[in-house]
PQR file of N, CA, C, O and H, with PARSE charges and radii, in Angstrom:
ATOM      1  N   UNK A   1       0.841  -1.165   0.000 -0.4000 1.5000
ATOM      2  CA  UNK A   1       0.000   0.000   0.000 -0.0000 2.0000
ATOM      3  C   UNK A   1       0.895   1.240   0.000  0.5500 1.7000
ATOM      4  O   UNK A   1       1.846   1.389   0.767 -0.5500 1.4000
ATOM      5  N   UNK A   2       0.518   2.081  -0.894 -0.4000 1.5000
ATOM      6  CA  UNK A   2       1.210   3.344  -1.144 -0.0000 2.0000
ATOM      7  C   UNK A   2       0.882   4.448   0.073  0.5500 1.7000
ATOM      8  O   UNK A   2      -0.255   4.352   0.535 -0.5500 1.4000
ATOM      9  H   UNK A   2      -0.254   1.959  -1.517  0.4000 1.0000
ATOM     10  N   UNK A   3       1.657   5.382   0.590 -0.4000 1.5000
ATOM     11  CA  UNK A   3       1.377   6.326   1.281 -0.0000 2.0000
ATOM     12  C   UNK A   3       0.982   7.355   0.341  0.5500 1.7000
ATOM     13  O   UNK A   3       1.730   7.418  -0.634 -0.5500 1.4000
ATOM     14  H   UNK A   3       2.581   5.460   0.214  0.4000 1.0000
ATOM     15  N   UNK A   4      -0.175   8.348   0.356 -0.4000 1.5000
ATOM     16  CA  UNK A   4      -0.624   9.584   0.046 -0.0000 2.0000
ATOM     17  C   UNK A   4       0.492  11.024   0.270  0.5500 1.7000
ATOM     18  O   UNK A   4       0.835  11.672   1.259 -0.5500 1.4000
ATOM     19  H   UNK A   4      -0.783   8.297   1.149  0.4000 1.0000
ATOM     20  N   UNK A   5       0.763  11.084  -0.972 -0.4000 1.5000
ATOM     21  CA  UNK A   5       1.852  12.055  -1.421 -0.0000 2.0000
ATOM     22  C   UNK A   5       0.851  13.596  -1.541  0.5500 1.7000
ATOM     23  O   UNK A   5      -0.103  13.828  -2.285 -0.5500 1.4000
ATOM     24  H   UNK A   5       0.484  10.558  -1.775  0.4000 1.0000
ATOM     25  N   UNK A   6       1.498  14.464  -0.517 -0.4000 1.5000
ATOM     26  CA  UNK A   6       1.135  15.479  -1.124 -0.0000 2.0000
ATOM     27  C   UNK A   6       1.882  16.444  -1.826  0.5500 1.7000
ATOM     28  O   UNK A   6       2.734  15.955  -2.568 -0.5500 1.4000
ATOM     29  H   UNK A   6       2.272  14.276   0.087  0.4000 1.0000
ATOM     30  N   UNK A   7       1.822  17.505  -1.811 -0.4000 1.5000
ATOM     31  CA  UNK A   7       2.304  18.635  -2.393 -0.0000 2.0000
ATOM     32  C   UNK A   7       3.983  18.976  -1.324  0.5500 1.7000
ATOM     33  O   UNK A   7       4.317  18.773  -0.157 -0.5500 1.4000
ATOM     34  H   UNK A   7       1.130  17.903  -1.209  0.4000 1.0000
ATOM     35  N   UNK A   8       4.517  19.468  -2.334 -0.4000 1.5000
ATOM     36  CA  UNK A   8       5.891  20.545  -1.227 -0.0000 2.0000
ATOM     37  C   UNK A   8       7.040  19.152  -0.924  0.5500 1.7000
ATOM     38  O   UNK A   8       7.958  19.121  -0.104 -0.5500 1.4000
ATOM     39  H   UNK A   8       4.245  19.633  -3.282  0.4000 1.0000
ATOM     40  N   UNK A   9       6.531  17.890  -2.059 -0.4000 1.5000
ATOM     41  CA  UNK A   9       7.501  16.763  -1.205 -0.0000 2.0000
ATOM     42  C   UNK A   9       7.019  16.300   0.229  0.5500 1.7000
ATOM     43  O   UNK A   9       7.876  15.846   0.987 -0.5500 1.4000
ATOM     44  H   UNK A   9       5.785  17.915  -2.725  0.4000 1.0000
ATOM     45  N   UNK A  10       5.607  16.388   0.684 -0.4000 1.5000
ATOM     46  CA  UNK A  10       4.984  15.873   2.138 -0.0000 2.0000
ATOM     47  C   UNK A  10       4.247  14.116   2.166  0.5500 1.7000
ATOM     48  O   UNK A  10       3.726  13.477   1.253 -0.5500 1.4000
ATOM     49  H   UNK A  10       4.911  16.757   0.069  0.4000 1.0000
ATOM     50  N   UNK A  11       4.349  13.964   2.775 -0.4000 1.5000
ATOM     51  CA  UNK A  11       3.623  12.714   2.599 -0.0000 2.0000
ATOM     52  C   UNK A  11       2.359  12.703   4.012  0.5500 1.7000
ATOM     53  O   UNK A  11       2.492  13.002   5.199 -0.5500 1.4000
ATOM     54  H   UNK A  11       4.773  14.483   3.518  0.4000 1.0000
ATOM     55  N   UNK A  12       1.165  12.216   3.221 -0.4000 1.5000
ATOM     56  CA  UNK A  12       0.240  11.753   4.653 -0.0000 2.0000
ATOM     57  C   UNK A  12       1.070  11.992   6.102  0.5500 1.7000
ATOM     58  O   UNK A  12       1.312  12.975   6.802 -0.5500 1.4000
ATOM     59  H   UNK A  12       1.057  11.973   2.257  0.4000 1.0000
ATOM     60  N   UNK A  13       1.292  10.932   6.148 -0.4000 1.5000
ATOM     61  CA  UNK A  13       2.216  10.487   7.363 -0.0000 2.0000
ATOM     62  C   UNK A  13       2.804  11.578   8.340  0.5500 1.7000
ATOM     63  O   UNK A  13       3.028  11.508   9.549 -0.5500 1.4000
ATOM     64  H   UNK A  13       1.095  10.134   5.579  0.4000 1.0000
ATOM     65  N   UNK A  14       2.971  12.534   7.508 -0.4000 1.5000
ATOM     66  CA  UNK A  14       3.917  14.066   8.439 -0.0000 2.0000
ATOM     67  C   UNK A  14       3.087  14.714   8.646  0.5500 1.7000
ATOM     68  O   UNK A  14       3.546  15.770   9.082 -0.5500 1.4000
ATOM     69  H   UNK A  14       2.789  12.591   6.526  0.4000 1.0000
ATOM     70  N   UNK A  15       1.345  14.757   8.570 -0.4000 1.5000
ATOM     71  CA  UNK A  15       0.761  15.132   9.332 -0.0000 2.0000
ATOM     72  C   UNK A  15       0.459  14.904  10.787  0.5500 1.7000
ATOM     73  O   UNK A  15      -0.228  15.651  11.484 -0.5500 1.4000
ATOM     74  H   UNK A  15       0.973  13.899   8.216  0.4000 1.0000
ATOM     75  N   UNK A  16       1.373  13.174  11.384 -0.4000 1.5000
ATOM     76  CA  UNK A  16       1.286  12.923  12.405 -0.0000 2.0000
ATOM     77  C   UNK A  16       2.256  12.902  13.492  0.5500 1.7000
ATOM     78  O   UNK A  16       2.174  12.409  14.617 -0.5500 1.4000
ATOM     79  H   UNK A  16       1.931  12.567  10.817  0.4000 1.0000
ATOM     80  N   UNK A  17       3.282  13.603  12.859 -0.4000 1.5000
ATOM     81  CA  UNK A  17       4.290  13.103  13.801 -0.0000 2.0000
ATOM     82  C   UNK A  17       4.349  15.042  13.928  0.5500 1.7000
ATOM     83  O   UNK A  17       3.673  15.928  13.404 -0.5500 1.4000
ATOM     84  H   UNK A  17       3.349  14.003  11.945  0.4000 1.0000
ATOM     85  N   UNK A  18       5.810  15.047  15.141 -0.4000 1.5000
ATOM     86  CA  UNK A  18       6.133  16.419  15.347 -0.0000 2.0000
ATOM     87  C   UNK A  18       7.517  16.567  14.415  0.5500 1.7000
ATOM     88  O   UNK A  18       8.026  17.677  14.259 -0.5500 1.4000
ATOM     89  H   UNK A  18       6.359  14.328  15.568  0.4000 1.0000
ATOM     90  N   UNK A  19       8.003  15.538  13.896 -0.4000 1.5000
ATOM     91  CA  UNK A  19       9.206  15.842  12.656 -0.0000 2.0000
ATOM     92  C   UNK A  19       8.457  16.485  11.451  0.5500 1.7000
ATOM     93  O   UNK A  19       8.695  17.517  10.824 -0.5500 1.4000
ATOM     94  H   UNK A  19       7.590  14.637  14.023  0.4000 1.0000
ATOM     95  N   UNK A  20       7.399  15.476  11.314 -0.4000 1.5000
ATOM     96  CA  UNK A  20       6.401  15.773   9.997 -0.0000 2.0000
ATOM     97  C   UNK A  20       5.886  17.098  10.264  0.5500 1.7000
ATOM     98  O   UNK A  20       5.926  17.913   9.342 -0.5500 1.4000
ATOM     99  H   UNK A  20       7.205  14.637  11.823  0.4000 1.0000
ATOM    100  N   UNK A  21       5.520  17.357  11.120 -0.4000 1.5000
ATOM    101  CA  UNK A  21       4.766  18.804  11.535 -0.0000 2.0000
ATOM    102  C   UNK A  21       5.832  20.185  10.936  0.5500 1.7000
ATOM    103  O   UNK A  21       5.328  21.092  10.274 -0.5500 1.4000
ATOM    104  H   UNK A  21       5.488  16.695  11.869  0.4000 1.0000
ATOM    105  N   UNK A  22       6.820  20.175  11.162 -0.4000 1.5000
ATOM    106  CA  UNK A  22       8.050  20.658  11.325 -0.0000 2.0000
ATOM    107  C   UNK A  22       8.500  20.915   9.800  0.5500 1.7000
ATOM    108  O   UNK A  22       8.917  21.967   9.318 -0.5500 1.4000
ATOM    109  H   UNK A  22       7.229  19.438  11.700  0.4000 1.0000
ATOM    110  N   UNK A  23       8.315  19.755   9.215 -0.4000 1.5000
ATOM    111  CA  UNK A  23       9.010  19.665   7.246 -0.0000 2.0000
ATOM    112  C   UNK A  23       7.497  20.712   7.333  0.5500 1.7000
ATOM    113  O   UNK A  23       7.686  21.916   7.504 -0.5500 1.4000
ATOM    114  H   UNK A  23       7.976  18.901   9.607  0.4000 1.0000
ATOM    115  N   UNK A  24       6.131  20.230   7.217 -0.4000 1.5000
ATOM    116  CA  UNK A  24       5.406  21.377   6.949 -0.0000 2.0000
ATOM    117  C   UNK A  24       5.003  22.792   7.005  0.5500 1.7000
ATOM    118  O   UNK A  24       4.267  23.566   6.394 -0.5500 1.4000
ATOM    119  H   UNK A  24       5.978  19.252   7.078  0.4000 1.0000
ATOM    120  N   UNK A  25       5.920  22.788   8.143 -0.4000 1.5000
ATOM    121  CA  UNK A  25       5.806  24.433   8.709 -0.0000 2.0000
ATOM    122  C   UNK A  25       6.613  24.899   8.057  0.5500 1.7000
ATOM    123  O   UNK A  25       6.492  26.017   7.555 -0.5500 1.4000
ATOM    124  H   UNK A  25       6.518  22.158   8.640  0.4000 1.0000
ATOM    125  N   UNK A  26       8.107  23.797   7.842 -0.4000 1.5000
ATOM    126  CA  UNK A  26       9.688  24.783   7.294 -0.0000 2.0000
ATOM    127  C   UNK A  26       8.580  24.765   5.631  0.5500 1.7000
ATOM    128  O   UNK A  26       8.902  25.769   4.996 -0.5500 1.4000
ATOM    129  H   UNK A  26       8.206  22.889   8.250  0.4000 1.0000
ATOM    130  N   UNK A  27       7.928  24.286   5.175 -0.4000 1.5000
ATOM    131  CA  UNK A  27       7.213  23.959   3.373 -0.0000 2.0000
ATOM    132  C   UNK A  27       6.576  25.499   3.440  0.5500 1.7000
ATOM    133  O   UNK A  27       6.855  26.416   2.667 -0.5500 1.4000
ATOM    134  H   UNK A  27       7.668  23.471   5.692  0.4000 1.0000
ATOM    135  N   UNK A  28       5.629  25.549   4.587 -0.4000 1.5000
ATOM    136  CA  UNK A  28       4.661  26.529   4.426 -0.0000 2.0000
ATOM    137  C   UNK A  28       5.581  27.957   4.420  0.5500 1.7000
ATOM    138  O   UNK A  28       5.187  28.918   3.759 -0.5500 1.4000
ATOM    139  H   UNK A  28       5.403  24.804   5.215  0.4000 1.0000
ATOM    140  N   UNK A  29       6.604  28.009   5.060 -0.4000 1.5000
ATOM    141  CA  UNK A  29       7.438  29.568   5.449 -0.0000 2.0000
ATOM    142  C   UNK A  29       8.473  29.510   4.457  0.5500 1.7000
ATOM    143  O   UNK A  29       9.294  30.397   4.692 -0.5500 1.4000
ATOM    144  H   UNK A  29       6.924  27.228   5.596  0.4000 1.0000
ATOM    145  N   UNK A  30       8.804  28.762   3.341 -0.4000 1.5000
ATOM    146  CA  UNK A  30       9.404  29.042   2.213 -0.0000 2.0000
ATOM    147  C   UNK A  30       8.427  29.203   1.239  0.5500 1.7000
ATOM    148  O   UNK A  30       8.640  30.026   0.349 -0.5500 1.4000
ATOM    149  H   UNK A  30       8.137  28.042   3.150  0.4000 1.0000
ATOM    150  N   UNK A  31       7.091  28.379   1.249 -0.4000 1.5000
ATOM    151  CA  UNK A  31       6.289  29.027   0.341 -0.0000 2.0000
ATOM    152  C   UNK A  31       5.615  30.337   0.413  0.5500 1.7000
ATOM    153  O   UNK A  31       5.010  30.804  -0.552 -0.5500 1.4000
ATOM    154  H   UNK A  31       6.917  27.711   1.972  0.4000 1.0000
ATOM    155  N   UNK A  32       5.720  30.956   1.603 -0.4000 1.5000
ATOM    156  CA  UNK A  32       5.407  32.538   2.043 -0.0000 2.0000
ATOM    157  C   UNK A  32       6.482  33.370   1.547  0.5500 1.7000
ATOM    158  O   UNK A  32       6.277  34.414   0.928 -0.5500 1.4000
ATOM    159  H   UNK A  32       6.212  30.576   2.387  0.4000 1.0000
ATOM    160  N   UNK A  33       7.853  32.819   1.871 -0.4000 1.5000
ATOM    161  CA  UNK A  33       9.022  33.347   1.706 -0.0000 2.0000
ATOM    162  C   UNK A  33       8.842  33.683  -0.107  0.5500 1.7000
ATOM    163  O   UNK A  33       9.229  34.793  -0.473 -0.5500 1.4000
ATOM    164  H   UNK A  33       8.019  31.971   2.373  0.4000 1.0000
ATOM    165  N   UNK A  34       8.367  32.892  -0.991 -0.4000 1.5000
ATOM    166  CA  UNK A  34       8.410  32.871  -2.308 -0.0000 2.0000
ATOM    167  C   UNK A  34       7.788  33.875  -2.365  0.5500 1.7000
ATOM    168  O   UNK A  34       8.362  34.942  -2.584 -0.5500 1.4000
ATOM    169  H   UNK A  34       8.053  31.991  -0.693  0.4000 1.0000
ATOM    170  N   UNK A  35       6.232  33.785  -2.154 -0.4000 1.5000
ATOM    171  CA  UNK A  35       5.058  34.753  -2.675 -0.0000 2.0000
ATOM    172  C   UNK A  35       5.254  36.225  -1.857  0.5500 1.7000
ATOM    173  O   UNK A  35       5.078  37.254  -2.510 -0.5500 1.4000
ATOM    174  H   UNK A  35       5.765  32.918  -1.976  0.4000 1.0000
ATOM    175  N   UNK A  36       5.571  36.308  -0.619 -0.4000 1.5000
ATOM    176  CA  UNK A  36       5.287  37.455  -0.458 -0.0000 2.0000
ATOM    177  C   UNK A  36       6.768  37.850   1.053  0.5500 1.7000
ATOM    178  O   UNK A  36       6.472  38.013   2.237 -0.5500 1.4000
ATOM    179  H   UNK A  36       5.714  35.473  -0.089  0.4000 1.0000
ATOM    180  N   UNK A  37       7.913  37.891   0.610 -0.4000 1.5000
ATOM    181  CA  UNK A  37       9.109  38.252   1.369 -0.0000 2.0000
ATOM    182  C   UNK A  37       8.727  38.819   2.688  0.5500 1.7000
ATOM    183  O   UNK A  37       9.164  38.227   3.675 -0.5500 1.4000
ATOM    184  H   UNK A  37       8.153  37.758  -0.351  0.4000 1.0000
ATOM    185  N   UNK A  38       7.873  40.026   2.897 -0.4000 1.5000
ATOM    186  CA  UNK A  38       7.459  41.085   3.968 -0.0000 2.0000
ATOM    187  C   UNK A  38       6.643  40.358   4.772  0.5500 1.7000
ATOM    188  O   UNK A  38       6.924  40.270   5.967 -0.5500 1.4000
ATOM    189  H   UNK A  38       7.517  40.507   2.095  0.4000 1.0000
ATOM    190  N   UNK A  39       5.687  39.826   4.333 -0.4000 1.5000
ATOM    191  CA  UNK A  39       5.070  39.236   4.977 -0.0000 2.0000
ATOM    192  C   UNK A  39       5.321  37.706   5.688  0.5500 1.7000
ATOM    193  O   UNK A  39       4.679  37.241   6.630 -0.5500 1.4000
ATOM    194  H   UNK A  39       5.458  39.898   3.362  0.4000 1.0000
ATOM    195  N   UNK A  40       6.373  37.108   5.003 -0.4000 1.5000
ATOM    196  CA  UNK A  40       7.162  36.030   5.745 -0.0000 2.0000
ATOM    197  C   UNK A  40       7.750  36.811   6.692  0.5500 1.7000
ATOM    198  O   UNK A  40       7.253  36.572   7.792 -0.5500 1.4000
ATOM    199  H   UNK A  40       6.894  37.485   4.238  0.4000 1.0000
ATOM    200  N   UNK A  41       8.855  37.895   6.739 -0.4000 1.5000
ATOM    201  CA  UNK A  41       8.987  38.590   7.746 -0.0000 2.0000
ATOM    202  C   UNK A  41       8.112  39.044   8.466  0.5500 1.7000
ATOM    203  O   UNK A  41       8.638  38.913   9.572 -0.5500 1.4000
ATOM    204  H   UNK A  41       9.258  38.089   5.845  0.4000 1.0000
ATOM    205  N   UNK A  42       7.081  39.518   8.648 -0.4000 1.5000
ATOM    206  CA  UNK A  42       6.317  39.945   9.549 -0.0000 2.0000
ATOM    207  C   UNK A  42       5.696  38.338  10.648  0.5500 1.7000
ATOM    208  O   UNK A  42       5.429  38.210  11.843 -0.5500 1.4000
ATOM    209  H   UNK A  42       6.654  39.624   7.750  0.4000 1.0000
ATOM    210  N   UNK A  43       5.689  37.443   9.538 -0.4000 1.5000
ATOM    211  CA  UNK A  43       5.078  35.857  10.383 -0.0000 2.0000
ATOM    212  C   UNK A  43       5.939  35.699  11.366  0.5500 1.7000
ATOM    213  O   UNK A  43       5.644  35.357  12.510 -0.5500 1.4000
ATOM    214  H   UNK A  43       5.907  37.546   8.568  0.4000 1.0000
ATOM    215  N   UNK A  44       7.258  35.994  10.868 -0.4000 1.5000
ATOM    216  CA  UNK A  44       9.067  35.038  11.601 -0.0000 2.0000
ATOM    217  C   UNK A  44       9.239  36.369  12.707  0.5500 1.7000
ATOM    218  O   UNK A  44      10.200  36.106  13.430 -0.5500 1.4000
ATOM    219  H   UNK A  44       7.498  36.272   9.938  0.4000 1.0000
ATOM    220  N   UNK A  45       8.774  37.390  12.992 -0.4000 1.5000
ATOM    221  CA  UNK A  45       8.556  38.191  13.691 -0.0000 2.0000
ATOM    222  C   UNK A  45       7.707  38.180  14.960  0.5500 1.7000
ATOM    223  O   UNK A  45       8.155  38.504  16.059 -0.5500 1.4000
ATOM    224  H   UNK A  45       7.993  37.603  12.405  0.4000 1.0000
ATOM    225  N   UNK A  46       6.603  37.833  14.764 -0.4000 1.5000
ATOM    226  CA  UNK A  46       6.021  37.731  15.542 -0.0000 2.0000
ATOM    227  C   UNK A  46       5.726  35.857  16.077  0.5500 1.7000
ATOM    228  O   UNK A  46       4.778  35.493  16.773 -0.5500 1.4000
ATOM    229  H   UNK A  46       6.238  37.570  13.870  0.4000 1.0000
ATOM    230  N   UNK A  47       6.924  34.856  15.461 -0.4000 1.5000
ATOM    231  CA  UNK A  47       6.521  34.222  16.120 -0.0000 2.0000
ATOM    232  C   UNK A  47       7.941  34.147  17.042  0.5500 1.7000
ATOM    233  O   UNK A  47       8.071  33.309  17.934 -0.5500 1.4000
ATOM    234  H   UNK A  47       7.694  35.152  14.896  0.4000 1.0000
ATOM    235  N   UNK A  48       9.009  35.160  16.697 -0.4000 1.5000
ATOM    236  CA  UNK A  48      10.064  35.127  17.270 -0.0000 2.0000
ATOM    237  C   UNK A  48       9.733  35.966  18.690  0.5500 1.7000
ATOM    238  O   UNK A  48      10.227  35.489  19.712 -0.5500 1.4000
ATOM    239  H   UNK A  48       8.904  35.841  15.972  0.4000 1.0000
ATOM    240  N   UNK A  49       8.762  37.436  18.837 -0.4000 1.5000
ATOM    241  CA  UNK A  49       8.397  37.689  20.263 -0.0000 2.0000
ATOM    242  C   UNK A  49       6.730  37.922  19.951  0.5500 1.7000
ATOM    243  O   UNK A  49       6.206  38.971  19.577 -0.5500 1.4000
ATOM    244  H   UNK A  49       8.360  37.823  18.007  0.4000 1.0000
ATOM    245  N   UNK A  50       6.139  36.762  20.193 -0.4000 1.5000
ATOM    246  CA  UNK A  50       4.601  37.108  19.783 -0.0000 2.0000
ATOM    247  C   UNK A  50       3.950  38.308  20.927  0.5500 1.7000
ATOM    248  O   UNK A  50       3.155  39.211  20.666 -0.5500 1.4000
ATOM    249  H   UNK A  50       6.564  35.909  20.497  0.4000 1.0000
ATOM    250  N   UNK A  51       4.492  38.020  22.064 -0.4000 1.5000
ATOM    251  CA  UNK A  51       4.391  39.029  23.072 -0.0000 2.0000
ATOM    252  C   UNK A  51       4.199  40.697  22.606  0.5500 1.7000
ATOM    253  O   UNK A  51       3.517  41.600  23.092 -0.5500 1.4000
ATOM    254  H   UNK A  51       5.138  37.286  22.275  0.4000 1.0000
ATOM    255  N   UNK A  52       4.844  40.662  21.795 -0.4000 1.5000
ATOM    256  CA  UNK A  52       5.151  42.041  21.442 -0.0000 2.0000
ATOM    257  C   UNK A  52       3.994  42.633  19.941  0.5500 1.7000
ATOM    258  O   UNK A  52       3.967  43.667  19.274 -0.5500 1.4000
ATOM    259  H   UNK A  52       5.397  39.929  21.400  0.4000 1.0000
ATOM    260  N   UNK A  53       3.069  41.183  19.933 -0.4000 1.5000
ATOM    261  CA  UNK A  53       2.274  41.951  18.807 -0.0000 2.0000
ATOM    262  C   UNK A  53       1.088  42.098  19.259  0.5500 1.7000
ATOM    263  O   UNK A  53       0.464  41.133  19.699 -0.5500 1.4000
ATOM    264  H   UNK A  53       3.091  40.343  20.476  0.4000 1.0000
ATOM    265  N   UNK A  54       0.554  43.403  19.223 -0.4000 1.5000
ATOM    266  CA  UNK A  54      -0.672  43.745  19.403 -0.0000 2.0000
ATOM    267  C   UNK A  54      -2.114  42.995  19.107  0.5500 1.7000
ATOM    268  O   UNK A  54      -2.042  42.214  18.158 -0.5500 1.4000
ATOM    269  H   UNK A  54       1.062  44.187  18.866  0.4000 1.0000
ATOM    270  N   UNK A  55      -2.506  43.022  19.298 -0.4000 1.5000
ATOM    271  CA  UNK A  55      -3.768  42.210  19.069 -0.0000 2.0000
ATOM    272  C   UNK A  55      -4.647  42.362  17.657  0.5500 1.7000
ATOM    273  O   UNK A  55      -5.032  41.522  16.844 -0.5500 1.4000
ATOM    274  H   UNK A  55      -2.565  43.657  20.068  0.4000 1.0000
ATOM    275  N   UNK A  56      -4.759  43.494  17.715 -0.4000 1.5000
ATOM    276  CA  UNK A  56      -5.295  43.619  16.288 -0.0000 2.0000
ATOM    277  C   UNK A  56      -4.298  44.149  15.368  0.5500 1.7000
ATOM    278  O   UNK A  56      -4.720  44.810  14.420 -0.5500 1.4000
ATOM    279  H   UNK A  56      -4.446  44.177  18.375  0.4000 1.0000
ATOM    280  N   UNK A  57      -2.923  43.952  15.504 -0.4000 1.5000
ATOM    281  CA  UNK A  57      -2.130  43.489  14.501 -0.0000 2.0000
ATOM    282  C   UNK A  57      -1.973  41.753  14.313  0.5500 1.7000
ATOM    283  O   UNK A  57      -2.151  41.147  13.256 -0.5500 1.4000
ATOM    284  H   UNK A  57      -2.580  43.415  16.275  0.4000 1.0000
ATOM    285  N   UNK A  58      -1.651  41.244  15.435 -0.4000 1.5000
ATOM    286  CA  UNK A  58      -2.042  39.557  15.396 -0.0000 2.0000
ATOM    287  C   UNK A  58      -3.284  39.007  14.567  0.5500 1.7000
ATOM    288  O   UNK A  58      -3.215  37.972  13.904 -0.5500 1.4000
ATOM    289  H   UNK A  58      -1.506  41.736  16.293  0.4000 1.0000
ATOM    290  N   UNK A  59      -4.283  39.695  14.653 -0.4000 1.5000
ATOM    291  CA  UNK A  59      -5.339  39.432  13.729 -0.0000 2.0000
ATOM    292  C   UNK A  59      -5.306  40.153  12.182  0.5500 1.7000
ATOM    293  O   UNK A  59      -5.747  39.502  11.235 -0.5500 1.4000
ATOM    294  H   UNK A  59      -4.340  40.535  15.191  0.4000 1.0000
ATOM    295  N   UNK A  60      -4.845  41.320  11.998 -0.4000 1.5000
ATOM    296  CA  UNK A  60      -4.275  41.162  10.744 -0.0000 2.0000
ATOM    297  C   UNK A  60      -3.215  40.401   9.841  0.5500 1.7000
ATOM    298  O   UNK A  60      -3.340  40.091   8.656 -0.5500 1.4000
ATOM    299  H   UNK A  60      -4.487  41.850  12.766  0.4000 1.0000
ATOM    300  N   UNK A  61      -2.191  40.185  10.649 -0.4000 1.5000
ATOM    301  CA  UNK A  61      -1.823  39.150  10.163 -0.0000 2.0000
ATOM    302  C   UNK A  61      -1.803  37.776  10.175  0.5500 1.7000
ATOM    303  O   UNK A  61      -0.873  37.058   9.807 -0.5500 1.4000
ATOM    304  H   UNK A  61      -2.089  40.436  11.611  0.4000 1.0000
ATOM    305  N   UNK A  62      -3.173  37.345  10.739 -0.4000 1.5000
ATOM    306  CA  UNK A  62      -3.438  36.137  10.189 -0.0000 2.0000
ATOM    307  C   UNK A  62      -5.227  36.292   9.138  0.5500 1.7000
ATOM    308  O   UNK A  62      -6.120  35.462   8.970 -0.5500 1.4000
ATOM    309  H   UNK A  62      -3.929  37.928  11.038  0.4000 1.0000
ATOM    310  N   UNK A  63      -5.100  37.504   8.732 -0.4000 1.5000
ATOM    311  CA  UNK A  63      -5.963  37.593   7.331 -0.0000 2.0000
ATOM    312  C   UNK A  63      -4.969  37.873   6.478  0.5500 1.7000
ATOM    313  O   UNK A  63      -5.228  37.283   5.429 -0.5500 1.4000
ATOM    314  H   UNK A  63      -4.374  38.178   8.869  0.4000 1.0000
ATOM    315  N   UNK A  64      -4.217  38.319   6.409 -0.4000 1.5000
ATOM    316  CA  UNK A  64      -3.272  38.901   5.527 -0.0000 2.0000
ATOM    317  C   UNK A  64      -2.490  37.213   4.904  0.5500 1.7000
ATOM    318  O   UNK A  64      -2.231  37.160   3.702 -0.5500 1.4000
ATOM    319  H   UNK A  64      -4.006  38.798   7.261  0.4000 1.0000
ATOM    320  N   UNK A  65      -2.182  35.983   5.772 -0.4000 1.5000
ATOM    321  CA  UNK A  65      -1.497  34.920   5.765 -0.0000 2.0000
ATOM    322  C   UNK A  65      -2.609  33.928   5.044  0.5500 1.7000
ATOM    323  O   UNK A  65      -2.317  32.978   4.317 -0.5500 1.4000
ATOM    324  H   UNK A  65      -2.392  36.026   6.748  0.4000 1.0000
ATOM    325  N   UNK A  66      -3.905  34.336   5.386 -0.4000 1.5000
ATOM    326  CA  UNK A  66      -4.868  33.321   5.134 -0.0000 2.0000
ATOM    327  C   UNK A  66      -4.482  32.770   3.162  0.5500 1.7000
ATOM    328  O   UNK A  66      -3.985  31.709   2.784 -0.5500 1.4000
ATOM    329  H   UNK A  66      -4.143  35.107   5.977  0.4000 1.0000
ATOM    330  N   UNK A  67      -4.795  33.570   2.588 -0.4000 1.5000
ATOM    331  CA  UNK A  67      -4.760  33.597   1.338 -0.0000 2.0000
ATOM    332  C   UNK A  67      -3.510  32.714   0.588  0.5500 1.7000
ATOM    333  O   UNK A  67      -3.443  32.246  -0.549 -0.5500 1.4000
ATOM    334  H   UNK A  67      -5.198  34.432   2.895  0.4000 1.0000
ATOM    335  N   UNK A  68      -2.573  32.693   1.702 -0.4000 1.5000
ATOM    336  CA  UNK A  68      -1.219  31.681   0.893 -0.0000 2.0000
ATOM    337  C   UNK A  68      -1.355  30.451   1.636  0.5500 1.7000
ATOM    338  O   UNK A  68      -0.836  29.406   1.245 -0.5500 1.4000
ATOM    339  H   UNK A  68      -2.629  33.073   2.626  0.4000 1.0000
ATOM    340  N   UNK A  69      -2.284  30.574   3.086 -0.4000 1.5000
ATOM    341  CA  UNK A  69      -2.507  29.482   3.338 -0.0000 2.0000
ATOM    342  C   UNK A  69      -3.015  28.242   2.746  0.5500 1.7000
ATOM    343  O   UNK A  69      -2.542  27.106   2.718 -0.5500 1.4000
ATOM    344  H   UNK A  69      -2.705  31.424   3.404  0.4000 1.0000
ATOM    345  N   UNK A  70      -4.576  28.964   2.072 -0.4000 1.5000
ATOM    346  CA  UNK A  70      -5.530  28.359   0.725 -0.0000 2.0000
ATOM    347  C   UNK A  70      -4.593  28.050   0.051  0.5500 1.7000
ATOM    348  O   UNK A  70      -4.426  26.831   0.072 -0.5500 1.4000
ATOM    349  H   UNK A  70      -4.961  29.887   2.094  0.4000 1.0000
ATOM    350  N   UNK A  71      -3.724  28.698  -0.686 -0.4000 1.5000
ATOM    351  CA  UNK A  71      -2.667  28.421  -1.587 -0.0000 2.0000
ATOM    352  C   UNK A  71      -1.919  27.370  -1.547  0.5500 1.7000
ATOM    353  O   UNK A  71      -1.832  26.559  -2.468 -0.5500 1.4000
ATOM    354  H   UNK A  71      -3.859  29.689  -0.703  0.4000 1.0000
ATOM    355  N   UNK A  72      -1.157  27.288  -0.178 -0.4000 1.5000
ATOM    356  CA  UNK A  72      -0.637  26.542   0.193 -0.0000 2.0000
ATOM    357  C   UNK A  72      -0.899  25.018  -0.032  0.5500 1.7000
ATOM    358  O   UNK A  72      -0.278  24.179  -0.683 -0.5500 1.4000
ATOM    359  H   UNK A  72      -1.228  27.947   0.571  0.4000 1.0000
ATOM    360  N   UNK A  73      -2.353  24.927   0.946 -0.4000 1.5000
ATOM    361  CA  UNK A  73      -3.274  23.795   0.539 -0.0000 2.0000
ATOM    362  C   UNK A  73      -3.485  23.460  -0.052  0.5500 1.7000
ATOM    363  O   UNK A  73      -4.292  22.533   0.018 -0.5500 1.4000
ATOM    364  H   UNK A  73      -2.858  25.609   1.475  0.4000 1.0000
TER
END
């Protein structure tokens, strides 16, 4: 039985583990990194002192992220 290949080089499977979790996050923040540079910086920012982001900047940027998320997917 074949494992379910997805996109970015992922397989099923790395949705379950915390290595797998990890290849997807490093997939998702180079595919941000591609489409939109500033806004990968602004993600790697606030998850480096989330403390320090305002609230309704935290919520803009996760509308602002949504759209490469879909993408992503």
């Amino acid at each position: 039985m074949t494992s379910l290949v997805l996109g970015f080089g992922l397989a099923f499977d790395d949705l379950y583990s915390d290595a797998g979790l990890a290849r997807v996050d490093a997939a998702f923040a180079d595919h941000l990194k591609d489409a939109d540079v500033a806004l990968y910086n602004r993600l790697m920012a606030a998850r480096g002192t989330p403390a320090a982001l305002a609230e309704k900047d935290a919520s803009q940027l996760l509308i602002d992220i949504g759209p490469h998320v879909e993408d992503f997917i």
